[in-house]
C-alpha positions as YAML, in Angstrom:
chain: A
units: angstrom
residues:
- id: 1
  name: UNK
  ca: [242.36, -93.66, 120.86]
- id: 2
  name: UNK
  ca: [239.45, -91.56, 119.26]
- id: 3
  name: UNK
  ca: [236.18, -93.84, 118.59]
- id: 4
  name: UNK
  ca: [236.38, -92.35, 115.17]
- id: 5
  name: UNK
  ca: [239.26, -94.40, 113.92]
- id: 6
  name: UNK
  ca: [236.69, -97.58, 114.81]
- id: 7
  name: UNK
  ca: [235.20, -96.39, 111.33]
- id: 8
  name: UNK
  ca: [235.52, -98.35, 108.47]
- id: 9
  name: UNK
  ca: [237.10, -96.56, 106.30]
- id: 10
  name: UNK
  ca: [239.90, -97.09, 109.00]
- id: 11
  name: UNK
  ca: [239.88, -100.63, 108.81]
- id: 12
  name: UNK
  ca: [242.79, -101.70, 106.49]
- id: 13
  name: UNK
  ca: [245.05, -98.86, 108.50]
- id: 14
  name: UNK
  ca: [244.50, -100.90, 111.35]
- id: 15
  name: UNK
  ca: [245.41, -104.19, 109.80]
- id: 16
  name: UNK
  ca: [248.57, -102.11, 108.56]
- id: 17
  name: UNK
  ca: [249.46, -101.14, 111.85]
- id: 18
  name: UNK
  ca: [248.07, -104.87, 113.35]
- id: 19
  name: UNK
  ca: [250.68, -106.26, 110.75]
- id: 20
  name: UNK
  ca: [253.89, -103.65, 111.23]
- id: 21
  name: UNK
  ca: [253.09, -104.04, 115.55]
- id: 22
  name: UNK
  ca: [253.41, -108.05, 114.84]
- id: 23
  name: UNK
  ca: [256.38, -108.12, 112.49]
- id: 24
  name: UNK
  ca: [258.34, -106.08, 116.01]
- id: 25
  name: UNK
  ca: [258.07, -109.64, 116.93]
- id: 26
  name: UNK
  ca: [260.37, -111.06, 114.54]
- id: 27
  name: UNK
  ca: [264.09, -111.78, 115.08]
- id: 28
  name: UNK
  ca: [265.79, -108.75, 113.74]
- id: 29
  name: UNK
  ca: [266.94, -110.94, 110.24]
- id: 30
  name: UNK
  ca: [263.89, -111.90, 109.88]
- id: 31
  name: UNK
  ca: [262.65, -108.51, 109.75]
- id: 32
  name: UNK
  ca: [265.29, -107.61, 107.05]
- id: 33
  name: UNK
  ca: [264.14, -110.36, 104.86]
- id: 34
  name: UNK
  ca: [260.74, -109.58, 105.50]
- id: 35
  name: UNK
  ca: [261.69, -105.90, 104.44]
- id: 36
  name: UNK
  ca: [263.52, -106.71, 101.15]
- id: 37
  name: UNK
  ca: [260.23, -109.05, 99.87]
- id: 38
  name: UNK
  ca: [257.84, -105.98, 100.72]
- id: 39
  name: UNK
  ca: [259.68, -104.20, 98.47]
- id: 40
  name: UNK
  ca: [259.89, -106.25, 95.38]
- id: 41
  name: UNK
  ca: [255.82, -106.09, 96.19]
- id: 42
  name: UNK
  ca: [255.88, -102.03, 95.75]
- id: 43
  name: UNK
  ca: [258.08, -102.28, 92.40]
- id: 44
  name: UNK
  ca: [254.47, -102.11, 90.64]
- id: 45
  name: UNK
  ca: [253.84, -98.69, 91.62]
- id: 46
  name: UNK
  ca: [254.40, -97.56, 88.77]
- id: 47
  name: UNK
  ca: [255.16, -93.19, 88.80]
- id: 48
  name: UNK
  ca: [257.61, -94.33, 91.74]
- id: 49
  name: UNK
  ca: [259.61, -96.89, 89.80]
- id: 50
  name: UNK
  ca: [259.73, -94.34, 87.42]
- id: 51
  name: UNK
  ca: [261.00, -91.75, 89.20]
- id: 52
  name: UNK
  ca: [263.79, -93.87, 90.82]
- id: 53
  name: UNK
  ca: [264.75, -95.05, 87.76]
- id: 54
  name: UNK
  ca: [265.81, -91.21, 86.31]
- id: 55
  name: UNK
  ca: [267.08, -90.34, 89.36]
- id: 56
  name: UNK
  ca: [269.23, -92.90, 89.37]
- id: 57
  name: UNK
  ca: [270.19, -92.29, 85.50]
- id: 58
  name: UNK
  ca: [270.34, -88.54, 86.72]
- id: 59
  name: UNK
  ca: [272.79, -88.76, 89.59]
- id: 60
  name: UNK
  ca: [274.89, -91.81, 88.42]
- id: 61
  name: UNK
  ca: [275.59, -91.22, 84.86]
- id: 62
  name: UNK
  ca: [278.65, -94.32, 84.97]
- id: 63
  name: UNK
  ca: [275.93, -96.68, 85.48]
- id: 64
  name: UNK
  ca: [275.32, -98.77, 82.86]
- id: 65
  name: UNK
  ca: [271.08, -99.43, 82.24]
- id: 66
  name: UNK
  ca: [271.40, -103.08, 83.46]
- id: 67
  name: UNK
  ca: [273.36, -101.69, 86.46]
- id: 68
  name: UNK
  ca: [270.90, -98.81, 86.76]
- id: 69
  name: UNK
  ca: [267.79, -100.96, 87.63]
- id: 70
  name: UNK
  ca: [269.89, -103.09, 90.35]
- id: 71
  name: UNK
  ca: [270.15, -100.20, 92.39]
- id: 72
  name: UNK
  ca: [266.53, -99.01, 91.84]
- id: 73
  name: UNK
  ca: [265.29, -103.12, 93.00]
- id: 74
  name: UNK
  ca: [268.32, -102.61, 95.90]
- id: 75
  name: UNK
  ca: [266.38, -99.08, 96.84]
- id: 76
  name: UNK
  ca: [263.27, -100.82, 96.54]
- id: 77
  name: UNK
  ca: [263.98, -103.61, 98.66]
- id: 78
  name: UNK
  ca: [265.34, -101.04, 101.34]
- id: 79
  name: UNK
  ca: [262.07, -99.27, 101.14]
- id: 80
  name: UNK
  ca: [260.15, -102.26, 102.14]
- id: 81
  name: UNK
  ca: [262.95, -102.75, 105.03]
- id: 82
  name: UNK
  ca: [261.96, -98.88, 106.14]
- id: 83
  name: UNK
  ca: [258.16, -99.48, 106.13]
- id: 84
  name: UNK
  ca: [258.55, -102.26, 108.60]
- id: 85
  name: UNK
  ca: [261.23, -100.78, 110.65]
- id: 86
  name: UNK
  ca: [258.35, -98.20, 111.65]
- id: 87
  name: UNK
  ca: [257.57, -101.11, 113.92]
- id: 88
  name: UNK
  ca: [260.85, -100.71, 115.88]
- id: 89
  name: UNK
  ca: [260.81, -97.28, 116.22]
- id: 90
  name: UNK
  ca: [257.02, -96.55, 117.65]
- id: 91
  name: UNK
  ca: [257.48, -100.26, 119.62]
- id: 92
  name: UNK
  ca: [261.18, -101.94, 119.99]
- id: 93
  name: UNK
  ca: [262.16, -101.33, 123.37]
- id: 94
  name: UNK
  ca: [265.58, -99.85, 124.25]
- id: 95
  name: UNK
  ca: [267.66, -102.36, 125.23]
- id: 96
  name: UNK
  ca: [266.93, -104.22, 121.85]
- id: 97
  name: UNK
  ca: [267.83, -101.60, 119.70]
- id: 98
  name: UNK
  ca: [270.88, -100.81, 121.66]
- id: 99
  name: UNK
  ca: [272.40, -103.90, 120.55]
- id: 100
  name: UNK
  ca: [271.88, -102.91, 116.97]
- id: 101
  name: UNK
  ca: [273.55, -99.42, 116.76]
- id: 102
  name: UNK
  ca: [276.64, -98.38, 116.70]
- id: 103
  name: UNK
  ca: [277.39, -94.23, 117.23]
- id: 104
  name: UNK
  ca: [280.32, -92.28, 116.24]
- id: 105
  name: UNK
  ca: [280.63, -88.30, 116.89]
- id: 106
  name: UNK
  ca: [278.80, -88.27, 119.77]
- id: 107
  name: UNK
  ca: [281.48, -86.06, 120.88]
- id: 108
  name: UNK
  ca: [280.36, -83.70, 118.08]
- id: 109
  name: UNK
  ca: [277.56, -82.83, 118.96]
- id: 110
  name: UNK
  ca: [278.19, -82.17, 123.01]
- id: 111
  name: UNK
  ca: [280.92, -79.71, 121.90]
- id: 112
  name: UNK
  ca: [278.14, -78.19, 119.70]
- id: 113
  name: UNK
  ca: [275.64, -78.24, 122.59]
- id: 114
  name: UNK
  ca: [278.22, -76.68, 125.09]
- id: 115
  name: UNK
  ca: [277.75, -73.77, 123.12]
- id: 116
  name: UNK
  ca: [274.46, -73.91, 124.46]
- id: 117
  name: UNK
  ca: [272.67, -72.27, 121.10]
- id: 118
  name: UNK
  ca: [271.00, -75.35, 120.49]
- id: 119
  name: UNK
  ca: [272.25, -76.95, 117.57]
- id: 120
  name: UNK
  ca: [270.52, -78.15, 114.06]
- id: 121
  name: UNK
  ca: [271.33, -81.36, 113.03]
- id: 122
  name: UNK
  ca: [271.23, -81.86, 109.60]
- id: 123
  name: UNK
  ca: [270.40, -84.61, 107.95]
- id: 124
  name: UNK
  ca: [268.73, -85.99, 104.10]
- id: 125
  name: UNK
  ca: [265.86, -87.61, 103.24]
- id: 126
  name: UNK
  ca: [267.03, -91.47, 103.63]
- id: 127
  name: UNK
  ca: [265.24, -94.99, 104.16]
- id: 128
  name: UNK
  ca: [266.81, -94.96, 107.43]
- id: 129
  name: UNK
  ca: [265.27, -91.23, 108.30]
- id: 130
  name: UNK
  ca: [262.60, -92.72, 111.14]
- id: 131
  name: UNK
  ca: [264.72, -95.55, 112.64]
- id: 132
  name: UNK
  ca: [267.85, -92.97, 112.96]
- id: 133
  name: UNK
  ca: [265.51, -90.79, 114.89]
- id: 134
  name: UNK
  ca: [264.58, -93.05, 117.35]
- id: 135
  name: UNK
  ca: [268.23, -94.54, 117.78]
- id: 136
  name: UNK
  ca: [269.96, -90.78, 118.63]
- id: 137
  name: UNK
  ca: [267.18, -90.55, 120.96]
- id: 138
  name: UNK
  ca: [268.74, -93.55, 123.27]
- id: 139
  name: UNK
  ca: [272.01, -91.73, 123.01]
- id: 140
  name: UNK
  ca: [270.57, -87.65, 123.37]
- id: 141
  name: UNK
  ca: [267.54, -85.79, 124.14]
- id: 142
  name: UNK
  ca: [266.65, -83.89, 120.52]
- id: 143
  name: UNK
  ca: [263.83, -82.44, 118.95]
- id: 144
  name: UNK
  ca: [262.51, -83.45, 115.80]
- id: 145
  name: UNK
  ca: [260.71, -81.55, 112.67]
- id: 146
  name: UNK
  ca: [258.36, -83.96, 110.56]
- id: 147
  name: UNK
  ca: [255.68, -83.77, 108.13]
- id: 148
  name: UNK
  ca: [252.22, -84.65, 109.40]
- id: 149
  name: UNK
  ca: [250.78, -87.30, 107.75]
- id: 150
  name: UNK
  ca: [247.43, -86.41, 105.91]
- id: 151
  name: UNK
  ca: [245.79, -89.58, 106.81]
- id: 152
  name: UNK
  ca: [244.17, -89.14, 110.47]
- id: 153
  name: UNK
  ca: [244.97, -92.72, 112.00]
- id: 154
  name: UNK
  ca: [248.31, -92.16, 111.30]
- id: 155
  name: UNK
  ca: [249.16, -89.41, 112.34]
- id: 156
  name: UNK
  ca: [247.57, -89.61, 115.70]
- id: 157
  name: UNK
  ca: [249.45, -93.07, 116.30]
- id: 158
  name: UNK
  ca: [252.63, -91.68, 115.12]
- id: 159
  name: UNK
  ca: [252.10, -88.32, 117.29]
- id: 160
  name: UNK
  ca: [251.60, -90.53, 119.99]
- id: 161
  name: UNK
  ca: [254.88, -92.91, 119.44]
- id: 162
  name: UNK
  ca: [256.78, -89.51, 118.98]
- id: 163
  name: UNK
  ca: [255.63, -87.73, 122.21]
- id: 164
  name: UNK
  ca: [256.76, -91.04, 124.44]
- id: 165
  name: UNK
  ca: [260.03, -91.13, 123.27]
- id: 166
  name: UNK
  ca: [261.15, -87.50, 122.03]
- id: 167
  name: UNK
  ca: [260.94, -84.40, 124.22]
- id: 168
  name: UNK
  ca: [258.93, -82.43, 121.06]
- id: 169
  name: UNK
  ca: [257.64, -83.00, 117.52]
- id: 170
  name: UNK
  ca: [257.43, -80.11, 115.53]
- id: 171
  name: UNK
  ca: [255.56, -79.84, 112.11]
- id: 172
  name: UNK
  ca: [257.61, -79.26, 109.43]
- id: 173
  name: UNK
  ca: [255.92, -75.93, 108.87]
- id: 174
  name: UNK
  ca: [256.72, -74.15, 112.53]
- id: 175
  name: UNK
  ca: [259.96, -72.06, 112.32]
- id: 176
  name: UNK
  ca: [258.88, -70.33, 115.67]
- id: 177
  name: UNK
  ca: [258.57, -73.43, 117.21]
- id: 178
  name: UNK
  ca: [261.65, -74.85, 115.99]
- id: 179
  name: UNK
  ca: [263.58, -71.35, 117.07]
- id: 180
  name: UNK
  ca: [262.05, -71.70, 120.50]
- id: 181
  name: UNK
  ca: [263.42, -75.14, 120.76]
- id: 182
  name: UNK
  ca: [266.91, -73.98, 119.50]
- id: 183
  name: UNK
  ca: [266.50, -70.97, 122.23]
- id: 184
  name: UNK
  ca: [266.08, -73.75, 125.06]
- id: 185
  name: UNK
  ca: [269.53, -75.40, 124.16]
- id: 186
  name: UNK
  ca: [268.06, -78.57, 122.48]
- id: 187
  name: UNK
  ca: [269.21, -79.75, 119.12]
- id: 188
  name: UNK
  ca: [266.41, -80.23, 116.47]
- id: 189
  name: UNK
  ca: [266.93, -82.22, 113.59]
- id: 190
  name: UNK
  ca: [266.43, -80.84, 110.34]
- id: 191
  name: UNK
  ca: [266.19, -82.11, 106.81]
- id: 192
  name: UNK
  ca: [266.04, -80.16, 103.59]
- id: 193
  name: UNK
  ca: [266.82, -81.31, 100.99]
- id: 194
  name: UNK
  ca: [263.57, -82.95, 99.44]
- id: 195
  name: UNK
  ca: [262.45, -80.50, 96.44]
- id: 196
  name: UNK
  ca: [260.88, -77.29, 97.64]
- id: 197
  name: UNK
  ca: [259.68, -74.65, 95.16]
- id: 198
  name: UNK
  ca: [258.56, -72.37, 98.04]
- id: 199
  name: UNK
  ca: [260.10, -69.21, 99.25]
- id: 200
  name: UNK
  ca: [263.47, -69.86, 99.68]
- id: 201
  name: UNK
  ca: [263.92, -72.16, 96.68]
- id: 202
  name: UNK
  ca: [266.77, -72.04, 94.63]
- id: 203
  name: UNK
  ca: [268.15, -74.21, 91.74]
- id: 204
  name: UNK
  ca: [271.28, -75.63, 93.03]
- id: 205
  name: UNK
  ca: [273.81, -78.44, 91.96]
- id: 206
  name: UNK
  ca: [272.85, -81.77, 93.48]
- id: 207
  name: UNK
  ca: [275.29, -84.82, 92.12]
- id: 208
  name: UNK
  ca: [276.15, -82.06, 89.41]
- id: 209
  name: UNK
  ca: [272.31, -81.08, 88.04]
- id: 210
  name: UNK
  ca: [270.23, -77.97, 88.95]
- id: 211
  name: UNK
  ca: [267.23, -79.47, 91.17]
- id: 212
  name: UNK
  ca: [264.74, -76.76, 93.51]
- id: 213
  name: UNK
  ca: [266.67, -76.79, 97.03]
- id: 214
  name: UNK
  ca: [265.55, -74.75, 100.29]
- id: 215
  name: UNK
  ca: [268.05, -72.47, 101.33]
- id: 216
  name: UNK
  ca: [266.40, -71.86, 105.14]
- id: 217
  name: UNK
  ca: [269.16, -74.00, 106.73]
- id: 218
  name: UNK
  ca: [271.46, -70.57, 106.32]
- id: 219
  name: UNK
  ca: [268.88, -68.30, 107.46]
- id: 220
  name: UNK
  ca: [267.32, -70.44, 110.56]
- id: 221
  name: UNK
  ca: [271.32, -70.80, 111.46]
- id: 222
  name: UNK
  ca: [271.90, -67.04, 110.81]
- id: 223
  name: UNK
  ca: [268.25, -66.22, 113.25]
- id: 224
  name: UNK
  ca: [269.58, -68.86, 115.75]
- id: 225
  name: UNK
  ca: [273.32, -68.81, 116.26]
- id: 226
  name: UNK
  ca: [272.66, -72.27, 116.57]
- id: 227
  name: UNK
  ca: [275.76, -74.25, 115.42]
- id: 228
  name: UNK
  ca: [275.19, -76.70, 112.64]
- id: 229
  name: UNK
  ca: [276.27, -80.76, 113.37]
- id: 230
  name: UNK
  ca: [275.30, -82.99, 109.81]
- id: 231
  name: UNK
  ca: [274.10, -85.74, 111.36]
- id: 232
  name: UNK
  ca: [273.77, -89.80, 109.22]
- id: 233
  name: UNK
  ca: [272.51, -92.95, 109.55]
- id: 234
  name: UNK
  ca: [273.31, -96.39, 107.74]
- id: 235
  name: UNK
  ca: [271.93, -99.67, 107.62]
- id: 236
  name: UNK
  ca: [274.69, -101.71, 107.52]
- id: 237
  name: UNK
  ca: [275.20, -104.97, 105.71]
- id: 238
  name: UNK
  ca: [273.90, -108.53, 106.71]
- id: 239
  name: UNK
  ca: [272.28, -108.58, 110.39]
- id: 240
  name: UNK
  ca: [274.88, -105.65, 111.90]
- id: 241
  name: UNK
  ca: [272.28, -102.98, 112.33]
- id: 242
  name: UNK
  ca: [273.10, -99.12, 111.73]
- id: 243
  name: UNK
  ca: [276.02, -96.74, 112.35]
- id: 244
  name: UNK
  ca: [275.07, -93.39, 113.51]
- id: 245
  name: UNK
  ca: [277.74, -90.57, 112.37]
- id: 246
  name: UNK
  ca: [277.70, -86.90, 114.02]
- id: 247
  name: UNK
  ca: [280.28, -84.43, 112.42]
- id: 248
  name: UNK
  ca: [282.34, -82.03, 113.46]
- id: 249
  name: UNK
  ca: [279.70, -78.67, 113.48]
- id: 250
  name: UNK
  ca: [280.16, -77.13, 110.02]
- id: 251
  name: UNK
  ca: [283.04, -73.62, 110.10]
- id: 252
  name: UNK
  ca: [282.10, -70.62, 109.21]
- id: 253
  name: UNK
  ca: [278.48, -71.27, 108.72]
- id: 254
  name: UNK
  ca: [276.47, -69.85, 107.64]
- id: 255
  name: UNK
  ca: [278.65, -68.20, 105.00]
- id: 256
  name: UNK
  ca: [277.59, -65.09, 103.18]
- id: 257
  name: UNK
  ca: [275.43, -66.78, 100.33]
- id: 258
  name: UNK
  ca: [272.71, -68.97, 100.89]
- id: 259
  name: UNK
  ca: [272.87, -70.23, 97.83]
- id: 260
  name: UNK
  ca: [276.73, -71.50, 98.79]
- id: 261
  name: UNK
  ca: [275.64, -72.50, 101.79]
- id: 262
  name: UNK
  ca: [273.08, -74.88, 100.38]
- id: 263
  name: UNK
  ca: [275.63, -75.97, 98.04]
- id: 264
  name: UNK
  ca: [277.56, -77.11, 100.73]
- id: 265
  name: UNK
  ca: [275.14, -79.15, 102.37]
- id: 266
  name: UNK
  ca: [274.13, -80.85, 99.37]
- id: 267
  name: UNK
  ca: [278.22, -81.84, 98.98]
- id: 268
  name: UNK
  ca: [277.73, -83.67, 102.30]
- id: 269
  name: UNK
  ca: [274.57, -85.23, 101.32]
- id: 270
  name: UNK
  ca: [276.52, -86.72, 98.10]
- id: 271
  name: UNK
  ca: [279.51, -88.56, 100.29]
- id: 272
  name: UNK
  ca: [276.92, -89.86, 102.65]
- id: 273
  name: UNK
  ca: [274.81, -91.20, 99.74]
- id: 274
  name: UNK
  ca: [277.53, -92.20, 97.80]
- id: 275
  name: UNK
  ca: [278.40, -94.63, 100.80]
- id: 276
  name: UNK
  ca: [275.21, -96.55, 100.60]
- id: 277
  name: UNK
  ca: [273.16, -95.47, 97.35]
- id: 278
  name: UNK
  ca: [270.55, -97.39, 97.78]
- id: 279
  name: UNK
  ca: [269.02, -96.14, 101.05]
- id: 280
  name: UNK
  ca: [268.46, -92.48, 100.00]
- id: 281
  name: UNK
  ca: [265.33, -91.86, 99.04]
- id: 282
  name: UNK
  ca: [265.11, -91.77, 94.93]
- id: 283
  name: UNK
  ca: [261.12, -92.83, 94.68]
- id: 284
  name: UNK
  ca: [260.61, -88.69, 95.75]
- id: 285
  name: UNK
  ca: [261.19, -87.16, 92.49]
- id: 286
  name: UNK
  ca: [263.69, -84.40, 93.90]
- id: 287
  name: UNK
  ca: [264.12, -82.55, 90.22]
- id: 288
  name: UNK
  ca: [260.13, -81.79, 89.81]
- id: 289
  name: UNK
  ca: [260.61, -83.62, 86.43]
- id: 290
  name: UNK
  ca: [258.23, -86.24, 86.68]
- id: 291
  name: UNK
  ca: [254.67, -85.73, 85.72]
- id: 292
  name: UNK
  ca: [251.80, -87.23, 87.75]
- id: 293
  name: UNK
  ca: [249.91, -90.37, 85.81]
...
C-alpha cells in the first residue's frame, strides 16, 4: 500500500475499511442484522430517500403510500446488508461462501462458452451486484466491467481484492478491452441498465415509463458474436444465503433494432426484480428526474 493513503485525509476510509474487514468476522446472521441496522442509519440521506421513494411510486403504481415506504425501509435495510457484504467479497474465504450459495444454469453458460465467442453476461444494477461477482467466480473464471471509484483508497484496495480473485477488471469505459476479453473466450459481465444519456442512449420502457437506457449491449454483441447469458443473483430469506441463476443465452440476439433489443433486456430485468423488489437498486435515480439538493 502507497504511503500516501497514511494521510489524513485518509483516515476515516481506513476506519471504514478497519470496520467492514472486522464485521467478516461475524457469524453470517449476524452480519445480516448488522446490515439491516446500517441501513435504517442511511435513511437520513436525504436526495436518496427521495429518489427511492418515486421510483418506487414510478415502477409500482398498485402500491399503496403506506406500502410504498415499506419497500423503500426494506431497500434500505438491504443497502446497509450490501455495504457490509463488501467484507465477504474482498476477504471471506472460499469454502465459507460456498456454503452460502446455491447456483442454477451453470449449464447455461458452458453451452454458451462452447461456442467459444466469449459470452456477455448480463446482469442489473442490484444490492447483491458485488457479492454475486465474487460467488460466480468460485463456480467460473469471468471477467468483470466496473466503475472506478473516484476516491483513491478505494479504489486501489478494491483493484487489489479484484485482481486476486478475478482473472481481469475492466473499467467500465474500455470497450476494446472488454472485446479483447470476449476474443480470448472468457465471459465478461456486463450491466446496463443504470441511466446513461451518452451516445447510445435511448428512451425506452422500463416497468412501463420512458427512462435514458444504453443500447451498446446489441452493438458489443453484434462486434463480438459473443452469445448473450442474463445472469442474477438473490439474497434469499432468513440466514439461506443467495441463489445464483444463469439463463438459457438469449435467441436471435441481437435482433435488428437496438432499441428492441434493449427493450428486451429491460423485460428480464423486471421478472428478476419483481422476484425480490427490494434488492434492486432504487436510491440511483434511473429516470434523471431528480434534481440535486
Amino acid at each position: 500500500m502507497r504511503y500516501r493513503f497514511l494521510k489524513p485525509r485518509y483516515w476515516n476510509i481506513w476506519l471504514l475499511l478497519g470496520f467492514i474487514r472486522m464485521a467478516v468476522l461475524l457469524p453470517y446472521a449476524w452480519q445480516l442484522a448488522l446490515g439491516r441496522g446500517l441501513g435504517r442509519l442511511l435513511r437520513p440521506a436525504k436526495r436518496r430517500w427521495r429518489i427511492t421513494v418515486m421510483n418506487l411510486q414510478r415502477c409500482f403504481p398498485e402500491l399503496d403510500g403506506p406500502a410504498n415506504l415499506a419497500l423503500a425501509k426494506k431497500h434500505f435495510e438491504s443497502l446497509g446488508i450490501a455495504f457490509l457484504e463488501i467484507g465477504l467479497c474482498w476477504w471471506g474465504k472460499a469454502e465459507r461462501l460456498r456454503r452460502l450459495v446455491q447456483i442454477e444454469g451453470l449449464e447455461n453458460l458452458q453451452a454458451a462458452r462452447a461456442l467459444d465467442r466469449g459470452v456477455i453476461l448480463v446482469a442489473g444494477h442490484f444490492t447483491t451486484l458485488e457479492i454475486g461477482g465474487r460467488l460466480l467466480g468460485l463456480y467460473t473464471d469471468f471477467h468483470l466491467m466496473y466503475r472506478p471509484s473516484q476516491n483513491a483508497l478505494i479504489e486501489s484496495v478494491m483493484r487489489r481484492s479484484r485482481e486476486r480473485h478475478f482473472d481481469r477488471a475492466i473499467p467500465r469505459q474500455d470497450v476494446r478491452l472488454m472485446l479483447k476479453s470476449l476474443k480470448e473466450g472468457k465471459p465478461v459481465w456486463y450491466a446496463p441498465d443504470q441511466g446513461y444519456r451518452g451516445r447510445h442512449s435511448e428512451m425506452i420502457p422500463f416497468f412501463g415509463i420512458p427512462a435514458p437506457t444504453n443500447t451498446a449491449l446489441s452493438r458489443l454483441a453484434r462486434a463480438s458474436g459473443a452469445p448473450v447469458v442474463p445472469f442474477f443473483v438473490e439474497r434469499l430469506p432468513g440466514t439461506r444465503g443467495y441463489k445464483l441463476t444463469l439463463d438459457p443465452m438469449l435467441t436471435d440476439f441481437p435482433g435488428g433494432d437496438t432499441v428492441a433489443d434493449a427493450l428486451r433486456v429491460n423485460r428480464l430485468l423486471e421478472k428478476q426484480i419483481r422476484r425480490a423488489p427490494e434488492q434492486y437498486l432504487w436510491s440511483h435515480d434511473r429516470f434523471k428526474v431528480v434534481p440535486r439538493d
